[in-house]
TIRO-2110 file (N, C-alpha, C; in Angstrom, 1 decimal):
// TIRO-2110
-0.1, -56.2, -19.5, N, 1, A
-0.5, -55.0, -20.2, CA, 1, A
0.0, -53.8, -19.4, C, 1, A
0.9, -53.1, -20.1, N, 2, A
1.3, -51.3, -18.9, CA, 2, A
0.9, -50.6, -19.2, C, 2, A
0.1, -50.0, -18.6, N, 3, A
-0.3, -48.7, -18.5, CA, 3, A
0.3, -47.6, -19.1, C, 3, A
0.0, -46.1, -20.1, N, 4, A
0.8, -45.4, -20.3, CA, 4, A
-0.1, -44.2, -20.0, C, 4, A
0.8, -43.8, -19.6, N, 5, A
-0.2, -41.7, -18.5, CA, 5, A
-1.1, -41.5, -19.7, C, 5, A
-2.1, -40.8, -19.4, N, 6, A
-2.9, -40.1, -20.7, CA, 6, A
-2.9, -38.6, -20.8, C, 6, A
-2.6, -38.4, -19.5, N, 7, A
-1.8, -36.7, -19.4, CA, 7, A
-0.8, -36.4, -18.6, C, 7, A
-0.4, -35.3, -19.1, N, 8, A
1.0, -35.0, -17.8, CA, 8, A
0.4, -33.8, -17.5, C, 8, A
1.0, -33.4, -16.3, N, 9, A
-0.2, -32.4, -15.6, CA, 9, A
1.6, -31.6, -15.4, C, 9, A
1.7, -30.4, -15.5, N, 10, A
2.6, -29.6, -15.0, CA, 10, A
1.9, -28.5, -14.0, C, 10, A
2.4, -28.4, -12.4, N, 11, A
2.1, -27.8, -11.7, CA, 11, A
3.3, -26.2, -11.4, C, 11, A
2.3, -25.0, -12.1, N, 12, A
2.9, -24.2, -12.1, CA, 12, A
2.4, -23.1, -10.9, C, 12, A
2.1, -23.8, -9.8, N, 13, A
1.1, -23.0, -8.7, CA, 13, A
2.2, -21.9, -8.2, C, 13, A
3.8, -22.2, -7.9, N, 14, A
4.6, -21.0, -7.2, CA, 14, A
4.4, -19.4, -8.2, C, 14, A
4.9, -20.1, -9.7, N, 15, A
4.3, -19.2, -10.6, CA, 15, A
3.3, -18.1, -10.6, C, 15, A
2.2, -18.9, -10.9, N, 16, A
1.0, -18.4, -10.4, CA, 16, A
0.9, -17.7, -8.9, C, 16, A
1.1, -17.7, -8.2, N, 17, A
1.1, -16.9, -7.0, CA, 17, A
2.2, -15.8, -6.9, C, 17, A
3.3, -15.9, -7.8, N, 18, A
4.4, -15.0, -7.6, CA, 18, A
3.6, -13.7, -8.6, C, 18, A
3.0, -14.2, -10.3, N, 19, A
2.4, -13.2, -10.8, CA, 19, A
1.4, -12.5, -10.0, C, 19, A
0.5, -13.4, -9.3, N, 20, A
-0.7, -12.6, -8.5, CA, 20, A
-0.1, -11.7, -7.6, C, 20, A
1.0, -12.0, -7.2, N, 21, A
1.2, -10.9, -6.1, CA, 21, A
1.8, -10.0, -6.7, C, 21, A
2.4, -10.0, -7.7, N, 22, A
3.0, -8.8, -8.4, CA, 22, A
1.9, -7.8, -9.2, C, 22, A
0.5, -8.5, -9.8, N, 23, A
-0.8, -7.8, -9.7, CA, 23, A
-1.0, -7.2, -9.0, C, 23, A
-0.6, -7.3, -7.6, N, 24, A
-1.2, -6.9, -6.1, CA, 24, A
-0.6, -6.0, -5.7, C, 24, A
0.5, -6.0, -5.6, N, 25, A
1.6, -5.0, -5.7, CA, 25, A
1.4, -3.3, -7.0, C, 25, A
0.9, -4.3, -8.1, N, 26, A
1.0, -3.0, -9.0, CA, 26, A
-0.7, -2.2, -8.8, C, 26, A
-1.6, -3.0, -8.5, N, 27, A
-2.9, -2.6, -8.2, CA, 27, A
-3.1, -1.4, -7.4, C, 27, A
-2.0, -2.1, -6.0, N, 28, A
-1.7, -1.2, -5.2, CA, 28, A
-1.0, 0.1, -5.1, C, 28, A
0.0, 0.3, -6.4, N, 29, A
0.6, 1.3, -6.6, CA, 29, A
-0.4, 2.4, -7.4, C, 29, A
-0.9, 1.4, -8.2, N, 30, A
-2.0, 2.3, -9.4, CA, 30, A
-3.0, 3.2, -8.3, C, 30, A
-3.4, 2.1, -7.3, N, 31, A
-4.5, 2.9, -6.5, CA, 31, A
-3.8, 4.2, -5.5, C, 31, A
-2.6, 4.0, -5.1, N, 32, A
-2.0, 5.0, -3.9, CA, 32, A
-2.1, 6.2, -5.6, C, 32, A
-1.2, 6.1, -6.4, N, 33, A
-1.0, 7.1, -7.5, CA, 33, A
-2.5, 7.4, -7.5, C, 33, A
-4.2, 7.3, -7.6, N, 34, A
-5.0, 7.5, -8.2, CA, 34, A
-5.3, 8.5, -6.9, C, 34, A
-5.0, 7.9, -5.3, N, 35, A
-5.4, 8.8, -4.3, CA, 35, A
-4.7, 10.3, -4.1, C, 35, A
-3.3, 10.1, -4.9, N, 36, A
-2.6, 11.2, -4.5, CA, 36, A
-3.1, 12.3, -5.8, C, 36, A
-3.4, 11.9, -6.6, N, 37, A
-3.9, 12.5, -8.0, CA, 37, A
-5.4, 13.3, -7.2, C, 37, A
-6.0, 12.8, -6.7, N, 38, A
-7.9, 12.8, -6.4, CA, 38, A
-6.9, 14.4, -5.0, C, 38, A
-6.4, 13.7, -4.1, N, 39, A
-5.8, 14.5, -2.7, CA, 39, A
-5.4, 15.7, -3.2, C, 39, A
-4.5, 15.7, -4.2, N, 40, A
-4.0, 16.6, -4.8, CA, 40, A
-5.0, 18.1, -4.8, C, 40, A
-6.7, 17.4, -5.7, N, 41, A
-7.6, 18.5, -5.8, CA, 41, A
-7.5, 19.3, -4.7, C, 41, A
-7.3, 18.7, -3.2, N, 42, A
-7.9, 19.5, -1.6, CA, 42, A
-7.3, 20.2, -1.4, C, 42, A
-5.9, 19.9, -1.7, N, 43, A
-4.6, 20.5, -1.2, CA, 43, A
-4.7, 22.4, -1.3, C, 43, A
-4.7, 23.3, -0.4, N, 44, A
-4.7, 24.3, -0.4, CA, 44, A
-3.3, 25.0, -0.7, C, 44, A
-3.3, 25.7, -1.8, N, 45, A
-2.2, 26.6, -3.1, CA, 45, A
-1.8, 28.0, -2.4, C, 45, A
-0.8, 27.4, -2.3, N, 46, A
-0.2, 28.8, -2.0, CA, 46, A
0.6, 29.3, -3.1, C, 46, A
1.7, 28.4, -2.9, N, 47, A
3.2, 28.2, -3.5, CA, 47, A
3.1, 26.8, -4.3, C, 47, A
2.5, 25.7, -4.2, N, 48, A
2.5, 24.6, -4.3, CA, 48, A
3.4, 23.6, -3.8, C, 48, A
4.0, 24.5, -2.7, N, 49, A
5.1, 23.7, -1.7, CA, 49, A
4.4, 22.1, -1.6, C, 49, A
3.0, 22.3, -1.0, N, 50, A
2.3, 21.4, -0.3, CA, 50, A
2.1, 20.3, -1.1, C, 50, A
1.8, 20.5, -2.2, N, 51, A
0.9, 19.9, -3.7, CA, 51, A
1.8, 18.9, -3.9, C, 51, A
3.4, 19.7, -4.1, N, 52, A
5.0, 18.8, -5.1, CA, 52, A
5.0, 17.8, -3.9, C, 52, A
4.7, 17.7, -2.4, N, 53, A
5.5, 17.1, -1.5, CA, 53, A
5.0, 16.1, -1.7, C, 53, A
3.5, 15.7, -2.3, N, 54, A
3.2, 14.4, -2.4, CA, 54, A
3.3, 12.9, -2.6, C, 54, A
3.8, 12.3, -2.2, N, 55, A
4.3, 11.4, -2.8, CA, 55, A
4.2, 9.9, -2.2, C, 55, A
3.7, 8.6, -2.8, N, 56, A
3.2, 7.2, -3.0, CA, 56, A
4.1, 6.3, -2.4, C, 56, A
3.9, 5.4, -1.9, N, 57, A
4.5, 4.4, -1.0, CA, 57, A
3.5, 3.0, -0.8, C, 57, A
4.8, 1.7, -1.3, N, 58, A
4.3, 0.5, -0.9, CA, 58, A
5.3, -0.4, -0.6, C, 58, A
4.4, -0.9, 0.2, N, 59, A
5.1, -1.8, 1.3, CA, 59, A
4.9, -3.3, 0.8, C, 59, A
5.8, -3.7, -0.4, N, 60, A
5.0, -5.2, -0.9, CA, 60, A
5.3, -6.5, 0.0, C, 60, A
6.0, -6.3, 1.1, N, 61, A
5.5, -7.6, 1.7, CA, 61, A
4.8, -7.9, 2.7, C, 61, A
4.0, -6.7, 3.0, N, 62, A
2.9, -6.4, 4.4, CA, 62, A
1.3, -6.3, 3.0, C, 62, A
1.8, -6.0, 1.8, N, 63, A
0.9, -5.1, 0.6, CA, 63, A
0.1, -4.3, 1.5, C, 63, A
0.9, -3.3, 1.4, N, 64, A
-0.2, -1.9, 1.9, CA, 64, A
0.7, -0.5, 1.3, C, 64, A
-0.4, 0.1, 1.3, N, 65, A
0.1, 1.2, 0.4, CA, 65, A
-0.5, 2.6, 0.9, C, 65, A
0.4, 3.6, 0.6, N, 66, A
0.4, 4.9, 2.0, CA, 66, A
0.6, 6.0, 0.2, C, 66, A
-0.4, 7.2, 1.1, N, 67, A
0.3, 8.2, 0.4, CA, 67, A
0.6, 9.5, 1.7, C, 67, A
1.6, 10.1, 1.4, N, 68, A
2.2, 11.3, 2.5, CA, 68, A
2.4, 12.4, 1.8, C, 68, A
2.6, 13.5, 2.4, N, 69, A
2.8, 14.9, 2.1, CA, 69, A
3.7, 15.1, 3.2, C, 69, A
5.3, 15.6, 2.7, N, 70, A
6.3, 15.6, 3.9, CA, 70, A
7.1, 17.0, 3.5, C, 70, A
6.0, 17.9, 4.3, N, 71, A
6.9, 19.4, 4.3, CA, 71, A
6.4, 19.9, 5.7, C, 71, A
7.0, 20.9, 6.3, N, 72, A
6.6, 21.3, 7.7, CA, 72, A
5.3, 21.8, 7.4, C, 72, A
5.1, 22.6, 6.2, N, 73, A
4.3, 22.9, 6.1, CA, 73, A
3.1, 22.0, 6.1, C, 73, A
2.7, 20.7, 5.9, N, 74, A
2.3, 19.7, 5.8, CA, 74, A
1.6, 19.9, 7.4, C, 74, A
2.5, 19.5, 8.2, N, 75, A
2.0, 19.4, 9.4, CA, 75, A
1.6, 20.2, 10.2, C, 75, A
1.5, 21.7, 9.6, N, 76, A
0.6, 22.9, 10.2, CA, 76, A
-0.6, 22.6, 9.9, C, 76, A
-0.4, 22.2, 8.4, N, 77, A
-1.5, 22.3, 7.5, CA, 77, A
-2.8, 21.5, 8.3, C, 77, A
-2.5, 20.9, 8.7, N, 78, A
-3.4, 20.1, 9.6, CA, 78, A
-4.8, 20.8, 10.7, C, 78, A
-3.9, 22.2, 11.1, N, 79, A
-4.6, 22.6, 12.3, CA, 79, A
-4.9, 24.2, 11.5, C, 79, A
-4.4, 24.7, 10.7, N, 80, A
-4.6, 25.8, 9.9, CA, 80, A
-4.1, 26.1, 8.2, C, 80, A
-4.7, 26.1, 7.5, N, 81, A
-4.4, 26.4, 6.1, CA, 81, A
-5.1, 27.8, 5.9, C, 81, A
-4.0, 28.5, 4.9, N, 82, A
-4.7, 29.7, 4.2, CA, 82, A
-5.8, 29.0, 3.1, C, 82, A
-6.9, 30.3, 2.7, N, 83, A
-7.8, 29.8, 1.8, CA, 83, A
-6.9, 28.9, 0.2, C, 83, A
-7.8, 28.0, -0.5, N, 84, A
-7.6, 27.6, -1.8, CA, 84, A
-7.8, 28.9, -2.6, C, 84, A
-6.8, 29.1, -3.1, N, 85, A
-6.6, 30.0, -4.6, CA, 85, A
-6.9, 29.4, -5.7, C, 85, A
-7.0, 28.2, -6.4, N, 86, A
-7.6, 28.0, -7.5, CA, 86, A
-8.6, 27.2, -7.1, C, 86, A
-9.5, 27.4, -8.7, N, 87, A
-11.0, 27.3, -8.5, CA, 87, A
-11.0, 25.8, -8.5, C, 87, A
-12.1, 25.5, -7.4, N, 88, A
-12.5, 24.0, -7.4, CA, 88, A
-11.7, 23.5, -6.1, C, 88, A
-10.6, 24.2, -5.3, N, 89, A
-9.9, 23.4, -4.6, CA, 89, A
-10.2, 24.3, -2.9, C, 89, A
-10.7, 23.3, -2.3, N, 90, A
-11.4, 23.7, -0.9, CA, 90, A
-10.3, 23.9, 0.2, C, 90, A
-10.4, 24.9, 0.9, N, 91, A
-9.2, 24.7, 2.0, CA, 91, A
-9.4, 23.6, 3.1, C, 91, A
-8.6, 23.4, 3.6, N, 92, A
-8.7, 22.4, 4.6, CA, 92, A
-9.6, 22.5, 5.5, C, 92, A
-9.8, 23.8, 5.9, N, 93, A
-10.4, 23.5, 6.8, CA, 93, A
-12.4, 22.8, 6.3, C, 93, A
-12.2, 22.9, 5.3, N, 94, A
-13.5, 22.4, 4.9, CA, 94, A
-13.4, 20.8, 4.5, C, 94, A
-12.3, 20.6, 5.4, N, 95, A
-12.2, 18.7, 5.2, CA, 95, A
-13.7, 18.0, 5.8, C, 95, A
-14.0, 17.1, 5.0, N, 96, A
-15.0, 16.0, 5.4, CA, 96, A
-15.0, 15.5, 6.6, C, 96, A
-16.2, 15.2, 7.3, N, 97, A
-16.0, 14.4, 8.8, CA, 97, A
-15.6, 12.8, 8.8, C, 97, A
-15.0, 12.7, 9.6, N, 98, A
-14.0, 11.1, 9.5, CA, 98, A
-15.5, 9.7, 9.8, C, 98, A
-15.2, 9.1, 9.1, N, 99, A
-16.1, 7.8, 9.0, CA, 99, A
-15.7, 7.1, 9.8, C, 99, A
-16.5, 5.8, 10.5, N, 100, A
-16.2, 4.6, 10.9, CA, 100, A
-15.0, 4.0, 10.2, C, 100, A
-15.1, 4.0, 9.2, N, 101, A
-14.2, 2.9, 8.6, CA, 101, A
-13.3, 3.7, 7.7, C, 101, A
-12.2, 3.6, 7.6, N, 102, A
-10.9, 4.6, 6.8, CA, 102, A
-11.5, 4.5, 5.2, C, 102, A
-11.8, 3.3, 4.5, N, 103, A
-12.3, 2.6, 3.3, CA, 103, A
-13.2, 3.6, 2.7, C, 103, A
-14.2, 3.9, 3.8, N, 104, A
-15.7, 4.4, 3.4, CA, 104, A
-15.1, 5.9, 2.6, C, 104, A
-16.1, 6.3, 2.1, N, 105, A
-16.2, 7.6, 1.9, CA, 105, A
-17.1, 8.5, 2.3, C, 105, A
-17.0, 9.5, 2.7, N, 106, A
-18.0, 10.5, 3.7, CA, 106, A
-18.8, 11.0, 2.7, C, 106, A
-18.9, 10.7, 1.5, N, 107, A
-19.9, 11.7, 0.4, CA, 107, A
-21.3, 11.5, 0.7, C, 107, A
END
């Protein structure tokens, strides 16, 4: 008497891990675009030199995801900004105190 399979099993695991990471990847992009959008609010208005410089970065084979502001002005901005000109947007120097952890949020 032979035996005949009763199922065939197709193993699409590379698959499945190539989509996941491509989720991971776009997750990661959606979230750097969601920080630079939220960052955007703090940014102190002059000219809006500072505001346009914004801009999203990932790294998909480390998956890590950066957002930067790349004007000189950028790197003054750090140690002195003029006041915010539109309403709702804080100058720098009224940045939040740094947390334990980068993740956290200081609210």
């Amino acid at each position: 008497m032979s035996r005949r399979p009763r199922a065939h099993i197709r193993w699409n695991g590379d698959q499945v891990l190539g989509r996941a990471r491509a989720g991971a990847v776009r997750g990661l992009l959606l979230g750097a675009e969601h920080l630079l959008a939220e960052s955007r609010k703090e940014v102190p208005i002059a000219e809006g030199t500072l505001e346009r410089s914004g801009a999203t970065s990932v790294d998909e084979a480390n998956l890590v995801a950066g957002v930067t502001y790349d004007t000189p002005y950028a790197a003054a901005c750090t140690r002195t900004c003029p006041p915010a000109t539109a309403p709702g947007v804080r100058p720098s120097s009224l940045k939040t105190r740094p947390t334990a952890s980068p993740m956290r949020s200081a609210n």
